[in-house]
C-alpha positions as a printed NumPy array, in Angstrom:
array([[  0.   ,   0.   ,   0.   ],
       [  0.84 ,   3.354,  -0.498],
       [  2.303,   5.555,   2.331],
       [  0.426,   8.239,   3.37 ],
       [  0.872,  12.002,   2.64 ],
       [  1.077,  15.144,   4.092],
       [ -0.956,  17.706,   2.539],
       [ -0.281,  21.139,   3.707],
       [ -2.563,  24.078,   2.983],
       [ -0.502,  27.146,   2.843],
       [ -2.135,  28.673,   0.156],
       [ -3.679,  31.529,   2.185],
       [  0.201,  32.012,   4.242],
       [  0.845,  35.131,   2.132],
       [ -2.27 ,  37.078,   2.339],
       [ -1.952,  36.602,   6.263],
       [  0.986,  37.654,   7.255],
       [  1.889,  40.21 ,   4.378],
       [  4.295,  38.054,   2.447],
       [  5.976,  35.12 ,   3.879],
       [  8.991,  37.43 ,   5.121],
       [  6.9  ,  38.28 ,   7.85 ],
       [  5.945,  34.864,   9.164],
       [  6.24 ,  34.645,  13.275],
       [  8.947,  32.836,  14.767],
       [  7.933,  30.9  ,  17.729],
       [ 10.514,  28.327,  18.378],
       [ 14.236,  29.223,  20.473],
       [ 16.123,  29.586,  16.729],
       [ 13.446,  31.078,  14.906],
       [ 11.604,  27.798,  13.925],
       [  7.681,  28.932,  12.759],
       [  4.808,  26.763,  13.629],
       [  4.696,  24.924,  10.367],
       [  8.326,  23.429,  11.31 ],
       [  7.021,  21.688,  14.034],
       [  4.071,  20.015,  12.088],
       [  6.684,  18.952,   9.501],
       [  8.893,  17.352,  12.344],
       [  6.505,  16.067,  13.84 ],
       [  4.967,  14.444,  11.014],
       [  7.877,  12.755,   9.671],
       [  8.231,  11.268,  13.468],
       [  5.277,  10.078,  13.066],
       [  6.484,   7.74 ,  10.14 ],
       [  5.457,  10.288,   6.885],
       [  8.095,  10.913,   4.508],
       [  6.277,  12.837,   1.609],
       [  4.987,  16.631,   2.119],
       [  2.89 ,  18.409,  -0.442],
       [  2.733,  22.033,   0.486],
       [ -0.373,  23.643,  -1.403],
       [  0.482,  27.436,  -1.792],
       [ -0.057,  30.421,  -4.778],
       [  2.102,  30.179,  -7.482],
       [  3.299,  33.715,  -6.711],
       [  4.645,  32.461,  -3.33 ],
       [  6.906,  29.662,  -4.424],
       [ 10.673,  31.009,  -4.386],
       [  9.891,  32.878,  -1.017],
       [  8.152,  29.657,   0.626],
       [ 10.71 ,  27.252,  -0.429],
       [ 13.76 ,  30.029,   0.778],
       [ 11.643,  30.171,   4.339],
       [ 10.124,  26.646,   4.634],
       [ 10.735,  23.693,   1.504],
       [ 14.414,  24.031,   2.032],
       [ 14.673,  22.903,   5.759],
       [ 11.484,  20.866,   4.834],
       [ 13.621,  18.957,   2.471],
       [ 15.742,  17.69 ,   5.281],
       [ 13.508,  15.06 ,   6.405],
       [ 10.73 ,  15.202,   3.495],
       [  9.923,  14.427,  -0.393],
       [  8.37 ,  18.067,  -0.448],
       [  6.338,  18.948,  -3.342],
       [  4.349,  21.812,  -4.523],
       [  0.555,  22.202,  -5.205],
       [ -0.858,  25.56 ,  -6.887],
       [ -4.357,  26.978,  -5.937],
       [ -5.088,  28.943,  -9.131],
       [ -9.026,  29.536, -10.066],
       [ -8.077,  28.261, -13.633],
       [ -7.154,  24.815, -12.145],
       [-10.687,  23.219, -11.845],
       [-12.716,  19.952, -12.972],
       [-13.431,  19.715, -17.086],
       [-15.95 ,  22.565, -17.844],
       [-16.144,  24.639, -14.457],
       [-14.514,  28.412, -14.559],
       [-14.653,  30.754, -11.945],
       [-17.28 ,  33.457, -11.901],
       [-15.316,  36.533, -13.788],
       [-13.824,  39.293, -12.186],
       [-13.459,  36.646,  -8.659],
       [-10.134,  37.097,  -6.798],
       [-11.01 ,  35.463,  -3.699],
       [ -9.557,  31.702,  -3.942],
       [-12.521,  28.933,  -4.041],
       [-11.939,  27.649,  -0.34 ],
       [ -9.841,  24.674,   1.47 ],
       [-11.586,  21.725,  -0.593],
       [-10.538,  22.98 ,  -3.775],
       [ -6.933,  23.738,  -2.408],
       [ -7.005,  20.153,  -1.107],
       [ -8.41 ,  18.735,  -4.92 ],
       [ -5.39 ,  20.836,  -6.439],
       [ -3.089,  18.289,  -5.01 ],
       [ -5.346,  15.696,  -6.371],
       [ -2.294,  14.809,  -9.5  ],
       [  0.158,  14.861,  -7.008],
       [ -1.361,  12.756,  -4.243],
       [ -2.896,   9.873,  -6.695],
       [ -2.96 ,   6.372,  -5.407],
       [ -1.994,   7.515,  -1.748],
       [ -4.115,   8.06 ,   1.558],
       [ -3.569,  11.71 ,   2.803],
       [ -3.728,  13.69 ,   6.407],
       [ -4.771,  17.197,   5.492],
       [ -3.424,  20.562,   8.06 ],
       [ -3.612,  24.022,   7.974],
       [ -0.102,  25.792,   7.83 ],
       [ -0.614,  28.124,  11.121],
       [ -2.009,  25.94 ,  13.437],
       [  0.213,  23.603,  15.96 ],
       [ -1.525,  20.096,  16.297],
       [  0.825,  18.244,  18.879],
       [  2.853,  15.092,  18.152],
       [  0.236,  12.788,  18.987],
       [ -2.769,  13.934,  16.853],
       [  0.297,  13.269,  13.813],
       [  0.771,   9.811,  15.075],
       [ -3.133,   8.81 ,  15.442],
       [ -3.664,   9.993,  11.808],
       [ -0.543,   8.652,  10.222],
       [ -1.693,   5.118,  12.165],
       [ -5.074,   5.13 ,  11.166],
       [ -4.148,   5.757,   7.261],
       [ -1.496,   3.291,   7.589],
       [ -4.323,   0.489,   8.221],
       [ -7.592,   2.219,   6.716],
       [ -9.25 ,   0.579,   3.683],
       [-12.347,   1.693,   1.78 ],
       [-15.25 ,  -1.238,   1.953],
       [-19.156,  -0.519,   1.203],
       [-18.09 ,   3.492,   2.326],
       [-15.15 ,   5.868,   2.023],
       [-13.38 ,   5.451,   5.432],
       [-11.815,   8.533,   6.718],
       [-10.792,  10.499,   9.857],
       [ -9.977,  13.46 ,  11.636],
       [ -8.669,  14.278,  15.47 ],
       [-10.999,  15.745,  17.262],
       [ -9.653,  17.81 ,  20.435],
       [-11.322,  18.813,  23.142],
       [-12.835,  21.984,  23.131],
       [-11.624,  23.554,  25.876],
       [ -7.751,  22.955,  25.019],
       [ -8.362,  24.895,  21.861],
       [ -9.18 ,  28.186,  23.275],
       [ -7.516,  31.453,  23.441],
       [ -7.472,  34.325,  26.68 ],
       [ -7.14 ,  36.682,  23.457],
       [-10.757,  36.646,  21.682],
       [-12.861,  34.196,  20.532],
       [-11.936,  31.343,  18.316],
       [-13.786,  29.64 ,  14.985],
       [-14.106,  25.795,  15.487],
       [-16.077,  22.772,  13.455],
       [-18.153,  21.518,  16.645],
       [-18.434,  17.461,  15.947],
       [-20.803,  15.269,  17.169],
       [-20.469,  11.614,  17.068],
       [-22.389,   7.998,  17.213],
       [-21.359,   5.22 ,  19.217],
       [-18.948,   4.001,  17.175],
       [-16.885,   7.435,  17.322],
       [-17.954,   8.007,  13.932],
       [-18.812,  11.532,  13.424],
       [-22.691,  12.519,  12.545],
       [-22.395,  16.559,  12.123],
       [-19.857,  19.315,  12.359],
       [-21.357,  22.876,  12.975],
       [-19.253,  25.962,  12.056],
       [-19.469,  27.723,  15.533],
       [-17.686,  31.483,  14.854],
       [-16.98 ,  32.904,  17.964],
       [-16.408,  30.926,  20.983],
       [-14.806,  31.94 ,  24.409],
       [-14.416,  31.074,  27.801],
       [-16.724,  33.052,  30.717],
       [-15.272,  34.283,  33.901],
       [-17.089,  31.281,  35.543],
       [-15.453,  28.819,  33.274],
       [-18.077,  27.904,  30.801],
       [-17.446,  27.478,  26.845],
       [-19.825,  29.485,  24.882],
       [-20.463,  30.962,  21.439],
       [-22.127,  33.665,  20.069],
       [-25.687,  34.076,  18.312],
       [-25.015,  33.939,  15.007],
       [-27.801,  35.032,  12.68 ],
       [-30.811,  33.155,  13.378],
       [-28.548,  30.792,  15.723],
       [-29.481,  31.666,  19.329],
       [-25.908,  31.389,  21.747],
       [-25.033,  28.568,  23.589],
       [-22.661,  26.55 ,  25.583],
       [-20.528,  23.959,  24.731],
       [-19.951,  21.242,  27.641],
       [-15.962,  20.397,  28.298],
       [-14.755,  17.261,  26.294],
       [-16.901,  18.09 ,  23.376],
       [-14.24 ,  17.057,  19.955],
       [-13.785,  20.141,  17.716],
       [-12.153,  20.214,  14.343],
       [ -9.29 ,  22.046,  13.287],
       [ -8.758,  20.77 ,  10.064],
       [ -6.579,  17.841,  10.842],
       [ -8.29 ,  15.269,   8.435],
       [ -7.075,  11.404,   6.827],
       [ -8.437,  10.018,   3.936],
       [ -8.038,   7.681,   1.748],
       [ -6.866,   7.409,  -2.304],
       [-11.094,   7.846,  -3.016],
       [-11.548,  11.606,  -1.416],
       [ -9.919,  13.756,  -3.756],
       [-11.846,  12.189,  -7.325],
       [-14.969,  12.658,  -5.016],
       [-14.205,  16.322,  -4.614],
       [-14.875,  16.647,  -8.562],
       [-18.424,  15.94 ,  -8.335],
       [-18.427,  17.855,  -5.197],
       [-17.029,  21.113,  -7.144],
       [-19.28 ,  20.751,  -9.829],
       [-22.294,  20.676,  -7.345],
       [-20.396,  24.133,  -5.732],
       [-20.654,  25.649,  -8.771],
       [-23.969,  24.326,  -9.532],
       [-26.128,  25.306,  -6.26 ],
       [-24.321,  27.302,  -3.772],
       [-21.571,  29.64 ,  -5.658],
       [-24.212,  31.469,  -7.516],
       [-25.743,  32.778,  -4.598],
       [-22.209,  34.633,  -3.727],
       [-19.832,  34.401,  -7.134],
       [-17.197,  36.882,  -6.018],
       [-16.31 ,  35.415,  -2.394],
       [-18.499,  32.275,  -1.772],
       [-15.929,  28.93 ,  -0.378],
       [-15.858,  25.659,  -1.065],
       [-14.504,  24.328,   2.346],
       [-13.191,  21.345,   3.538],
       [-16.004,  20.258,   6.976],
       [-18.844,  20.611,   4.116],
       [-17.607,  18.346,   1.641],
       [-16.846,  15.406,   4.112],
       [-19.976,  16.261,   5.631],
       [-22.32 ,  15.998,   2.594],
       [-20.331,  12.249,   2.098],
       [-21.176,  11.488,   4.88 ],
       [-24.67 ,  12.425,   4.601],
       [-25.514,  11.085,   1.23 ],
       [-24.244,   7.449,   2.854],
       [-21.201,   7.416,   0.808],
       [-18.573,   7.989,   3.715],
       [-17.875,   7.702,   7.687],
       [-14.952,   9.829,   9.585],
       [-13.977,   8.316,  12.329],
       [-13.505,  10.672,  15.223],
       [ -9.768,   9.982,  16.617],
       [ -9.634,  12.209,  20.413],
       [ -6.356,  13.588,  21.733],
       [ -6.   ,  15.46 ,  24.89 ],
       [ -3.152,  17.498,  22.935],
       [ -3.474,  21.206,  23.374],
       [ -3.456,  23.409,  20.39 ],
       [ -1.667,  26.293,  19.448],
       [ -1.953,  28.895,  17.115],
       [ -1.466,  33.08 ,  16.673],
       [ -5.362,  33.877,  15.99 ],
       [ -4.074,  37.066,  17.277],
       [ -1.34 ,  38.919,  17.75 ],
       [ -1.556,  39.093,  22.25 ],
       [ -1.115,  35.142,  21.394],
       [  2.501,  34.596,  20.411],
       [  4.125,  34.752,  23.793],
       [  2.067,  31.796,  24.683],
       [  2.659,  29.771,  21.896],
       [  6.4  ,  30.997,  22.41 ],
       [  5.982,  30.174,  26.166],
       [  4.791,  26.283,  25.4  ],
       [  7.084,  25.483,  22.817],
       [ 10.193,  27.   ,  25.112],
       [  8.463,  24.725,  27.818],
       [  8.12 ,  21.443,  25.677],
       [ 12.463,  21.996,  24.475],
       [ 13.22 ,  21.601,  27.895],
       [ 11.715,  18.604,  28.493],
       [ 13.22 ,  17.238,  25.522],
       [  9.826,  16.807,  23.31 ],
       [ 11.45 ,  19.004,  20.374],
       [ 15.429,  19.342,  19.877],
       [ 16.205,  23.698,  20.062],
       [ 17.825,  23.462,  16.56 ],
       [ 14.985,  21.266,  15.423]])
């Protein structure tokens, strides 16, 4: 069988931080998040990376991340262009906006043929463990009657920042630990008293969300099948929902797994880790991330010169 990949979506890295130049070192020799998901990822037993990024950004990105990348990986490069689409779909003229994370994630579809994948965002820090569950569960998982894919799920309340509120894909799940729904939730916090909540959002009333509950970050597995179903998913994009907002309306990654799994055609299974994660949503956040990463080098997790 084929070893699984590392897709990375970077695509949006540019835009972000105002040019790649800029990107925030958090480790003790200037490592950036993104190094740590690489080393930790090849730990986990990977050894191919496919970085998804704008064509635009490719000398810069491989100056500040492919070349150290290339250390441990096979790196490779993915472009998200809106000319790069299934037979017969263009984007709506005059769009800038790229088309969302699921049609980043299909633009590594030539690249990635034949081989399971684990899917990440670039900015986000997902802990050595979640990297070993995934790369495990690839390792073994084989499409039957359904697709069968995965994500980590972490618990809620070590995903939070003291800086603002956070977006997160709240899951819910069967018996099994397969997950049923994923709800975009857009702004949740922690109260004085220690309850999760989010905000009303349109006609959503707020709520609370109980400790424990698994949340997504984008840290999905699946297997060779996903990104050939993402064709007829694009086309059904373009068909039904991009009309209704041509210039900035997403194709993203929770709502394409979601309407597999609806339709019957696929399961996730819900894999938990009591990792924490870490990310700079905003600016106040990098001495923490700075903070836990100094913390985690001294007790030997991570090597300083990485």
């Amino acid at each position: 069988m084929t070893k699984p990949v590392l897709v990375i979506m970077a695509a949006g890295m540019g835009s972000r931080y105002g040019g790649l130049k800029q990107i925030d070192p958090v480790g003790p020799n200037g490592q950036i998040i993104l190094d740590y998901s690489v080393y930790d990822a090849y730990r986990a037993g990977f050894e191919r990376v496919v970085f998804i990024i704008r064509p635009e950004l490719h000398e810069a990105f491989e100056e500040a991340i492919g070349r150290k990348a290339r250390r441990f990986m096979q790196v490779d490069y993915a472009y998200q262009t809106l000319d790069k689409l299934p037979d017969g779909l263009r984007a709506p003229e005059g769009r800038e906006k790229p088309l969302g994370t699921a049609h980043a994630v299909w633009c590594a579809k030539e690249l990635t043929a034949g081989a399971p994948i684990a899917v990440i965002n670039a900015d986000d820090f997902y802990g050595a463990d979640a990297f070993r569950k995934i790369y495990d569960y690839l390792s073994a998982a084989r499409d039957d009657d359904k697709y069968r894919y995965c994500m980590v799920g972490y618990q809620v309340e070590n995903t939070l920042t003291e800086n603002g509120t956070v977006s997160r894909g709240v899951c819910t799940t069967d018996e099994a630990g397969l997950l049923t729904g994923i709800v975009e939730r857009t702004a949740i916090s922690r109260e004085a008293d220690g309850r999760i909540v989010y905000a009303a959002d349109g006609n959503e009333p707020a709520g609370e969300i109980p400790a424990g509950t698994p949340v997504s970050l984008n840290l999905w597995g699946f297997t060779s099948s996903f990104l050939p179903s993402l064709d007829e998913g694009l086309r059904r994009f373009f068909a039904e929902k991009l009309p209704e907002n041509p210039m900035k309306g997403e194709y993203y990654l929770p709502f394409a797994v979601d309407e597999l799994i609806q339709t019957g055609k696929a399961t996730a299974k819900v894999l938990t880790t009591t990792a924490r994660w870490f990310g700079v949503t905003y600016r106040e956040d990098k001495p923490t991330v700075c903070a836990a990463i100094a913390e985690m080098t001294a007790a030997g997790e991570y090597p300083a010169e990485l």
